[in-house]
C-alpha positions, 0 to 999 in steps of 0.5 A: 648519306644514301641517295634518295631515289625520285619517285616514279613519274606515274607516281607524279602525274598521279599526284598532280591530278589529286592536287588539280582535282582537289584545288578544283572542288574547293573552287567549286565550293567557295561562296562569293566574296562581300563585294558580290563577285563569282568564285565558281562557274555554277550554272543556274538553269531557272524557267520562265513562265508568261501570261502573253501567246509565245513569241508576241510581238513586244509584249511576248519577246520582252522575257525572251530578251531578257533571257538572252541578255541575263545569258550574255551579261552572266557569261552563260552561268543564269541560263532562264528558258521562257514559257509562253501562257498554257505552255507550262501553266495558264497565263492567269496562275503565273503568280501562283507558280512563281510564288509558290516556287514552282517555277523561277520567274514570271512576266506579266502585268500587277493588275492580273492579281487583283483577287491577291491584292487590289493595290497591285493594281498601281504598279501597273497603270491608274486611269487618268495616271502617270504616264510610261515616263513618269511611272519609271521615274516614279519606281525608280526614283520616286519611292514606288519600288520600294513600295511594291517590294513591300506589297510583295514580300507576303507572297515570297516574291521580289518584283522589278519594271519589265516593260512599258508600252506607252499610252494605249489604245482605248480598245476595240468595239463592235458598235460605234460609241456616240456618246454614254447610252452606246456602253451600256449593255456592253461586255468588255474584255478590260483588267485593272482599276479601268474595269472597275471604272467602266463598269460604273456605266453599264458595261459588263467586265471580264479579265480574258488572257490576251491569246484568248481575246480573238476567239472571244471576239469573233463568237460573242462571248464579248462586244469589245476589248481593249488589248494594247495598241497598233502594234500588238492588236494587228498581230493578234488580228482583232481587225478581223472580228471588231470595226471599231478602234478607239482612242484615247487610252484613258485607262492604261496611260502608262502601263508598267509590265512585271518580273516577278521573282521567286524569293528563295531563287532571287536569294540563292545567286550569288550577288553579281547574277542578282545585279543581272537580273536587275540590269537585265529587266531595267534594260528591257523595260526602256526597251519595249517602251522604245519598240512601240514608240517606233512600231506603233504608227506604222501597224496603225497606218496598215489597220486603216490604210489596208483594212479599214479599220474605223479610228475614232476618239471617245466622245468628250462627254464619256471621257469626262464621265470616266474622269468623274467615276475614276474619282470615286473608285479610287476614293472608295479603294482608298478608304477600304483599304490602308496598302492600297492607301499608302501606295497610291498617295505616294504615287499621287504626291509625285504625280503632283509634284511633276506636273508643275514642270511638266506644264512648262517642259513636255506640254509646253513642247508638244503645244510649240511643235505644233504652232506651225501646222495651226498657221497653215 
C-alpha cells in the first residue's frame, strides 16, 4: 500500500484551533445544569440605584456591600455598580426604575411606595410593632416573604430584607415637646403608617428623601424630622439646625430596608448567581443591624458630650395618645383595604405568638440585668 503522507503541521495547528475555538463557543452556549451550576463565564454587569446620599454611613454602604460580596461569592461574574440618590434618577423614583427595567436593582425602604400600595408599608416598620429581630424572624420564618413576594409581582419585582437599623430615635425638634399641645402645628419630615399616626394630632407631614432633610431643617421648610438614630443623624449633622433629640421610636421599632429586584433580570441568572443575590442581601441585612448596634451609643455620647444636643423622652401622655391613634389607622386600613388586611394580620398573629416567650426570655433578661443598678 502507498505511504500516506501527514499533513503539515500548519495544517495541525490550524485544526486545533477550530476544535478549541469550536469546544469554546459551544461552552459559552450551554445553560446551567437542574441543580443551578454555571456552565459559562457570562459576566452580567447590572446597576444599582438608591434612595440614600453616596456613601452614608450604614444606610448608603449596605448596596455597596453588597456589591462587593455578590462580586466575591460569584468569582466576579454578577458585577452591580451602585448609584446613590440623584446620581442615576431621584431617590423617590427607585421603584419605578427598577420595575420598569431600567435599571436592575434598588435599595430603600417599602414605606417609599405607599402611593404604589399602602401595604408596603408593613415590610418596612409598624409603630408599636415588632422589632428588628422579630421582623426577620417574621420574613424569614414566619410566612412575611412569601407574602411580600406576592405584593410585588404586579409590579415585576422580586424583593429581599437588606438591612435593619434596630429601634430608632423618635426624631429631631425645634421645640421642646412637653406634653400633646407642642405637635400641633408642627411640620414633620416622617414616612410610613407613623406619619399617618402623628398626623392624627395636628402635625403636618412630609416624606422629604434623607439628603434633603439638613436643607430643609436649617431654612424652615419643616419644624422636625425623624431620620434614623445616632449613628446616621451626626453624619447628616442635624445637630447643626435642630436642639431637640428624641426618644423612643415609637414609629420605627424595627425597620426593615429592601432589595428590590427587576423580575426578568432576577430570572435571566442562572440558578447559583440567584442564590448570590439572596445570600448576599441576607448577609447585609444581619450586617447593618450589627453596625448600628456597635455605632449607635458612641455617635450619641459625641452629639451630647461634644454638641450638646438636648436628649429627652417623649412625654408618657403622648406616647400613650400615639398608642390609641395607632390603633385606629391601623383598623380603618384594614377595612379598606384586603392586601393590607392579609398581611398585617399575619404579622400580628406572629407578634402574638412571640410575645408570650418573649415575656419570659428577652424581657425578663433586660429586667434580671438591671436588678443590681436598682440596689445601688
Amino acid at each position: 500500500m502507498p505511504m500516506i503522507k501527514p499533513p503539515p503541521k500548519s495544517a495541525l495547528i490550524l485544526f486545533c484551533i477550530f476544535i478549541l475555538a469550536a469546544c469554546s463557543g459551544s461552552e459559552k452556549n450551554k445553560t446551567p445544569d437542574q441543580e443551578g451550576h454555571p456552565a459559562s463565564k457570562k459576566i452580567y454587569n447590572w446597576k444599582l440605584v438608591t434612595t440614600w446620599p453616596k456613601n452614608l454611613p450604614g444606610l448608603g454602604l449596605a448596596a455597596e456591600n453588597f456589591s462587593a460580596l455578590a462580586k466575591k461569592m460569584s468569582g466576579g461574574r454578577l458585577q452591580v455598580k451602585v448609584y446613590g440618590a440623584g446620581q442615576l434618577v431621584p431617590a423617590l423614583e427607585v421603584f419605578d426604575a427598577v420595575s420598569q427595567g431600567t435599571v436592575e436593582m434598588g435599595h430603600g425602604a417599602a414605606y417609599y411606595w405607599k402611593g404604589k400600595t399602602q401595604t408596603a408599608a408593613l415590610f418596612t416598620t409598624v409603630p408599636f410593632g415588632l422589632n428588628a429581630q422579630e421582623m426577620n424572624s417574621w420574613l424569614h420564618y414566619g410566612g412575611g416573604m412569601d407574602l411580600w413576594r406576592e405584593l410585588y409581582e404586579p409590579f415585576n419585582l422580586v424583593p429581599l430584607a437588606a438591612g435593619n437599623t434596630g429601634v430608632q430615635m423618635a426624631g429631631w425638634f425645634n421645640r421642646e415637646i412637653t406634653g400633646l399641645k407642642d405637635l400641633k402645628g408642627l411640620k414633620m419630615r416622617i414616612p410610613g403608617i407613623g406619619g399617618e399616626v402623628i398626623s392624627q394630632l395636628g402635625v403636618e407631614t412630609v416624606n422629604i428623601p434623607g439628603g434633603e432633610l439638613y436643607t430643609a431643617m436649617q431654612t424652615g421648610v419643616i419644624d422636625a424630622t425623624e431620620w434614623v438614630g445616632p449613628y446616621n443623624d451626626l453624619a447628616l449633622g442635624f445637630h447643626q439646625v435642630a436642639k431637640y433629640y428624641y426618644y423612643p421610636g415609637w414609629q420605627e421599632p424595627g425597620p426593615t430596608l429592601e432589595l428590590i429586584i427587576n423580575k426578568q433580570a432576577y430570572d435571566s441568572l442562572p440558578q447559583d448567581l440567584q442564590s448570590i443575590v439572596e445570600g448576599a442581601a441576607r448577609a447585609i441585612n444581619q450586617d447593618m443591624l450589627d453596625e448600628y448596634t456597635a455605632r449607635n451609643q458612641a455617635a450619641l455620647d459625641v452629639l451630647v458630650d461634644t454638641h450638646h444636643v438636648q436628649l429627652r423622652k417623649l412625654p408618657d401622655d403622648v406616647l400613650l395618645e400615639l398608642h390609641r391613634i395607632t390603633r385606629e389607622v391601623l383598623k380603618k386600613m384594614v377595612a379598606e383595604d384586603p392586601k393590607f388586611n392579609k398581611v398585617y394580620e399575619s404579622q400580628q398573629a406572629f407578634k402574638q405568638q412571640i410575645k408570650k416567650y418573649h415575656k419570659i426570655s428577652e424581657q425578663a433578661y433586660y429586667r434580671a440585668r438591671e436588678l443590681e443598678n436598682k440596689k445601688q
